[in-house]
C-alpha positions as CSV (number, residue, x, y, z in Angstrom):
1,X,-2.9,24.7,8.4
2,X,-1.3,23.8,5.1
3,X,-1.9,20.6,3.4
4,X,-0.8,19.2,0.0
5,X,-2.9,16.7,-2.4
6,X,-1.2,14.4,-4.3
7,X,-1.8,11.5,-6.8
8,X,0.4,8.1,-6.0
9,X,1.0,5.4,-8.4
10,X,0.1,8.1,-11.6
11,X,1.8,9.7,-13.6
12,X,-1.0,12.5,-15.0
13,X,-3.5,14.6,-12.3
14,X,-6.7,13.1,-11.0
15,X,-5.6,9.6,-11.4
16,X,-4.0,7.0,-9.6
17,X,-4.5,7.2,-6.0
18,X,-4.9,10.6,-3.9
19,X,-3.0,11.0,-0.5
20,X,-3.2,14.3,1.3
21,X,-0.2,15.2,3.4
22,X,-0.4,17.6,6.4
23,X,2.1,19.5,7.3
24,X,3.5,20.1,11.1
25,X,1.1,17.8,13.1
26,X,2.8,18.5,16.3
27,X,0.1,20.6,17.8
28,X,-2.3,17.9,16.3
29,X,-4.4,14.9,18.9
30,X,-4.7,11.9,17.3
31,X,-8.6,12.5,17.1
32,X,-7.8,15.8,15.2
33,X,-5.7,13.7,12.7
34,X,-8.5,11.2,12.5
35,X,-11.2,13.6,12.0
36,X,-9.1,15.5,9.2
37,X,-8.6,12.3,7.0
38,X,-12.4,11.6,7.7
39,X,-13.0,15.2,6.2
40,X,-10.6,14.6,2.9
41,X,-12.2,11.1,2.6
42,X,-9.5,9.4,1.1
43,X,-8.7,5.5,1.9
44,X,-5.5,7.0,3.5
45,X,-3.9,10.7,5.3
46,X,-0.2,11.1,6.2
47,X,0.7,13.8,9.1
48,X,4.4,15.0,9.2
49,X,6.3,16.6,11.6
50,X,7.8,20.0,11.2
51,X,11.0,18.9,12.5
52,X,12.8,17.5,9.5
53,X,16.6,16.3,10.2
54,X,18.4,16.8,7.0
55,X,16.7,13.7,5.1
56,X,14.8,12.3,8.1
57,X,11.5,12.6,8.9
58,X,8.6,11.9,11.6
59,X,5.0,10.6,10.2
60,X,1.9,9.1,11.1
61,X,-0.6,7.7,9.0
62,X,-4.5,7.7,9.6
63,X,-7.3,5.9,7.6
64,X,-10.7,6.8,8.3
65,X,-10.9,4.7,10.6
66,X,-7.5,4.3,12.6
67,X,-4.2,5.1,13.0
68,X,-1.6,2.7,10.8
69,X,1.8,1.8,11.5
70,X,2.5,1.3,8.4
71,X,1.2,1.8,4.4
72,X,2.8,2.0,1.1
73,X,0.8,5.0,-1.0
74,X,1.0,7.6,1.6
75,X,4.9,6.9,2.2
76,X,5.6,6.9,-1.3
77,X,3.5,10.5,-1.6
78,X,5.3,11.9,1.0
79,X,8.9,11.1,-0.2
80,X,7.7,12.9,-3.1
81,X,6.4,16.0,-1.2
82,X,9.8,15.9,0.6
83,X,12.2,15.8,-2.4
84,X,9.8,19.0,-4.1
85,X,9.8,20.7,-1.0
86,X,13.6,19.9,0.5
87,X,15.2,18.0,-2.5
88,X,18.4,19.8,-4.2
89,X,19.3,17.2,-6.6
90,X,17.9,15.1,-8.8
91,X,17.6,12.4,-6.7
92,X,17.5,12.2,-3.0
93,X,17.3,9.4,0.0
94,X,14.7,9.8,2.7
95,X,14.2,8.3,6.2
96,X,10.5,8.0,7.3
97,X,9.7,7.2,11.2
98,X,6.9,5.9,11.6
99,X,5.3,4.6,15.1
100,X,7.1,0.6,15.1
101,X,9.6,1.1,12.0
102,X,11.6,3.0,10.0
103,X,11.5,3.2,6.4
104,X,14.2,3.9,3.5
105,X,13.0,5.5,0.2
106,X,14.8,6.7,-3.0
107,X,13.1,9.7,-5.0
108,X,14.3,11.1,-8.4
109,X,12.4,13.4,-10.2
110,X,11.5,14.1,-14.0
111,X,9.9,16.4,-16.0
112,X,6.4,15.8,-15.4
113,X,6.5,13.2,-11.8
114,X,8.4,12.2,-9.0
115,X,9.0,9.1,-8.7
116,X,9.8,7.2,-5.4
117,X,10.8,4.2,-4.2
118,X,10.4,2.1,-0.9
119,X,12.3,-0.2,1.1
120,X,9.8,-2.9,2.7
121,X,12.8,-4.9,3.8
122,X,12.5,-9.0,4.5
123,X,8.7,-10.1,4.6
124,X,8.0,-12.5,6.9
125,X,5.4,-15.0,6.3
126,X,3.0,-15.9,8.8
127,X,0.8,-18.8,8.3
128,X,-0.7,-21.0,5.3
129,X,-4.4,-21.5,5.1
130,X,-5.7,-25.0,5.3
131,X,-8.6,-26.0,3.4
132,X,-11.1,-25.8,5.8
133,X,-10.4,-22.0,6.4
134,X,-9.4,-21.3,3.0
135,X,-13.3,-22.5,1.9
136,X,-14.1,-19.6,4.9
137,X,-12.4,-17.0,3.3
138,X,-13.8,-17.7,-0.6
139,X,-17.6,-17.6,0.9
140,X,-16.5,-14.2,3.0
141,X,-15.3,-13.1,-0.7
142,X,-18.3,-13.8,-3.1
143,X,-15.3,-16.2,-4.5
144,X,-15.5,-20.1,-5.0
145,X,-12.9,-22.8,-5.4
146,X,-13.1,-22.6,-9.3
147,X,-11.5,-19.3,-9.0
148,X,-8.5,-20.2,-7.3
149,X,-5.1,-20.5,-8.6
150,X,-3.3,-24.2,-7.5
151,X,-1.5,-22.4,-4.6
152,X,-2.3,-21.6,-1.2
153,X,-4.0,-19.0,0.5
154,X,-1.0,-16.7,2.9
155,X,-0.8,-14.2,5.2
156,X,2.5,-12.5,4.8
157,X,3.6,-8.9,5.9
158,X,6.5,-6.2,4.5
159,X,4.9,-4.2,7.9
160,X,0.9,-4.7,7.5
161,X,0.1,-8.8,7.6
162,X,-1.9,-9.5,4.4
163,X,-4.0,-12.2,3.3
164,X,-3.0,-13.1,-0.1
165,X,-5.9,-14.6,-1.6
166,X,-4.2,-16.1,-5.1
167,X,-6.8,-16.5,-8.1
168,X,-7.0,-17.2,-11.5
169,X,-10.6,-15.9,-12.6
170,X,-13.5,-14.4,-11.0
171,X,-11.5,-11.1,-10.1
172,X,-14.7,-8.5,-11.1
173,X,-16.8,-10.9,-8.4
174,X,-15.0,-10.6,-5.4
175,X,-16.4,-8.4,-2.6
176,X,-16.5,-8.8,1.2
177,X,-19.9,-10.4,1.5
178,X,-20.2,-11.0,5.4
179,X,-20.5,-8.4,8.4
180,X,-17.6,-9.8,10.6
181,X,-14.9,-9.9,8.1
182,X,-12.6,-8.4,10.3
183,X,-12.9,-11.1,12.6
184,X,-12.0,-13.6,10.0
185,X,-9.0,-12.0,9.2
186,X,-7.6,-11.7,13.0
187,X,-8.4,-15.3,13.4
188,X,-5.5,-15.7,10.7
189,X,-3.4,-13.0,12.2
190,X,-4.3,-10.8,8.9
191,X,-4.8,-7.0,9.0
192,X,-6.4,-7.2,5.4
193,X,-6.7,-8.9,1.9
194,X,-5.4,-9.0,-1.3
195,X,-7.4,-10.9,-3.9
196,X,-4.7,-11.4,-6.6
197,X,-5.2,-12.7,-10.2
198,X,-2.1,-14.4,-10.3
199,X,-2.4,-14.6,-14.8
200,X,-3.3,-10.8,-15.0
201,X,-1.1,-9.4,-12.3
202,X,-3.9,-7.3,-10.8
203,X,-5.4,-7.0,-7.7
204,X,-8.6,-5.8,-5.2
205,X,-8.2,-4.6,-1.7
206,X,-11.0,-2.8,0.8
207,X,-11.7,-1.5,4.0
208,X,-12.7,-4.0,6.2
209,X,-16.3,-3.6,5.5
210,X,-16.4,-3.7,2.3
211,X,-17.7,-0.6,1.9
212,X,-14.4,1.5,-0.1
213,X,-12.3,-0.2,-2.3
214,X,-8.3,0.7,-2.1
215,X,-7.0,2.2,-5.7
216,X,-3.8,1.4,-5.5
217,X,-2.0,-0.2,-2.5
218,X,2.0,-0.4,-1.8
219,X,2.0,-2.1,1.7
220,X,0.3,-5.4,0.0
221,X,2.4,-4.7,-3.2
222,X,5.4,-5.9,-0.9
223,X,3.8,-9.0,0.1
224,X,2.4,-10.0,-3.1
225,X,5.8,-9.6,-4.7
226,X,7.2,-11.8,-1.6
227,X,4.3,-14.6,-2.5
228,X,5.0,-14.9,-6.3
229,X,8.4,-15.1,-5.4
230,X,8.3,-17.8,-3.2
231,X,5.9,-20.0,-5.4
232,X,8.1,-19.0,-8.4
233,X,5.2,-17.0,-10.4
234,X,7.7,-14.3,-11.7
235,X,11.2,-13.9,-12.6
236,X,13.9,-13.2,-10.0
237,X,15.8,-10.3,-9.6
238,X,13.4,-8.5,-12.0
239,X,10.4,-5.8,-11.7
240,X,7.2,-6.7,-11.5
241,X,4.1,-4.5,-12.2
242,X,1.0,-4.8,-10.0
243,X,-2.1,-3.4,-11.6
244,X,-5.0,-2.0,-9.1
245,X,-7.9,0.7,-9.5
246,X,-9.4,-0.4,-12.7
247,X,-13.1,-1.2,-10.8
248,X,-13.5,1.8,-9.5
249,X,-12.4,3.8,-12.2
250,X,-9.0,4.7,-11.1
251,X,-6.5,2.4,-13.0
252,X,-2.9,2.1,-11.1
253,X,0.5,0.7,-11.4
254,X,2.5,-0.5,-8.4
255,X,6.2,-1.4,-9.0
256,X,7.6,-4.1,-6.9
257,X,11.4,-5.6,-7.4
258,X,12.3,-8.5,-5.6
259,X,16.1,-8.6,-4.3
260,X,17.6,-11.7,-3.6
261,X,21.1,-13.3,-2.8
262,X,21.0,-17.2,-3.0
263,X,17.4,-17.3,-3.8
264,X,16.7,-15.9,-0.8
265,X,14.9,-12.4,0.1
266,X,16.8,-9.7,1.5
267,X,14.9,-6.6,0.3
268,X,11.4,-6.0,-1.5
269,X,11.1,-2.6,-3.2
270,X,7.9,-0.6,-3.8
271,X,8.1,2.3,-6.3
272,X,5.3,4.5,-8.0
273,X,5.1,8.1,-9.9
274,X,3.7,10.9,-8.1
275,X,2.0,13.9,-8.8
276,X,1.2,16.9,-7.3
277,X,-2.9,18.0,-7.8
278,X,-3.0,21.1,-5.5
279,X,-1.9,23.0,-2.5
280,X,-4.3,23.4,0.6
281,X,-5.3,25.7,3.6
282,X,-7.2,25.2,6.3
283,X,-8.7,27.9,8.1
């Protein structure tokens, strides 16, 4: 089976964050799928379908744990694998179906990357912490209240619910420091959390665990854009640049553009570089 690594959010090799894409999963279970991202190790595998309608495509995406219905770096990757592989222009428009949604991304390419960008749509924002279970989450977080920004704690979701976790110092402290952190999260309706330093524009993210931290993450890049919207922490109708991976050694840059009409959202772009490490078979 053939298989192509790529870096997302980069624009030189071995940097950024790695996504392997598989090609033609139709003969694949979902435990096969699972047990080949468990074998590539990476925080996220996409699995494509060999049935590709003109610019329309079927996916599925697998951490190492569990199938997602929706993430940012491996969609991006993958519009980039389809424009190299498919693409007769310079710039293309893709359709990705994924298990609950449908997802819209623009690639053009350039001498040296691809670059890609997603549609995360309207976010929707699900609830506000209150003080009592914000002081919850900063003890789950190796965080205290001197570290926070003056602005609440959200969960808000472009198509994976996030908890925003807004700071403004303390950043290299924050960990997942308790075993049922999942748990906590659910009680919120929250798949994961982003622990944002809302003065350097960077941000942490890991498995539920603790135990892998993600490099660079587009499906909270949406929702963190959507947040410093709404509490007017960037300019309107202009790019922002999310900074992730510089702990673990693999310093990233997540674009985000917030489109609005009458101050409302209507759209939150996603866009990153891409570029192809190697090609793959397994025997």
């Amino acid at each position: 089976m053939k298989c192509k690594l790529v870096d997302v959010f980069a624009k030189e090799r071995l940097s950024g964050n790695g996504l392997t894409i598989f090609y033609d999963y139709d003969w694949l279970s979902a435990q096969e799928m699972l047990s080949l991202t468990q074998e590539m190790r990476q925080f996220e595998s996409i699995f494509i379908s060999k049935k590709i309608n003109s610019s329309s495509v079927r996916a599925r995406i697998f951490t190492v744990e569990e199938e997602l219905d929706f993430a940012g770096h491996p969609i991006i990757g993958l519009a980039a694998h389809l424009h190299d592989e498919h693409g007769t222009r310079n710039s293309h428009d893709w359709n990705i179906e994924l298990n609950k949604k449908s997802v819209h991304v623009k690639t053009e390419v350039t001498e040296k990357y691809f670059k890609a960008s997603m549609d995360q749509g309207r976010p929707k924002f699900l609830k506000t912490l209150n003080s009592d279970e914000t002081e919850k989450v900063l003890h789950a977080l190796n965080l205290h209240k001197g570290n926070l920004s003056n602005h609440p704690l959200e969960v808000i979701t472009t198509g994976l619910p996030y908890l925003i976790v807004p700071i403004s110092n303390g950043l290299e402290n924050a960990k997942i420091s308790i075993a049922n952190f999942e748990s906590l999260l659910e009680s919120f309706h929250a798949k994961f959390v982003y622990v944002f330093d809302i003065n350097q524009f960077e941000g942490r993210t890991w498995d539920n665990d603790g135990s892998v931290e993600d490099i660079a993450t587009g499906s909270a890049a949406g929702p963190t854009a959507a947040y410093l919207h709404k509490h007017k922490l960037c300019i309107p109708d202009k790019s922002i640049t999310i900074s992730q991976g510089r702990f673990v050694g693999r310093p990233s840059e997540i674009e985000a553009y917030v489109q609005t009409q009458d101050d409302d959202i209507t759209n939150i772009w996603v866009s990153g570089s891409v570029i192809k490490v190697a090609d793959i078979s397994f025997i």
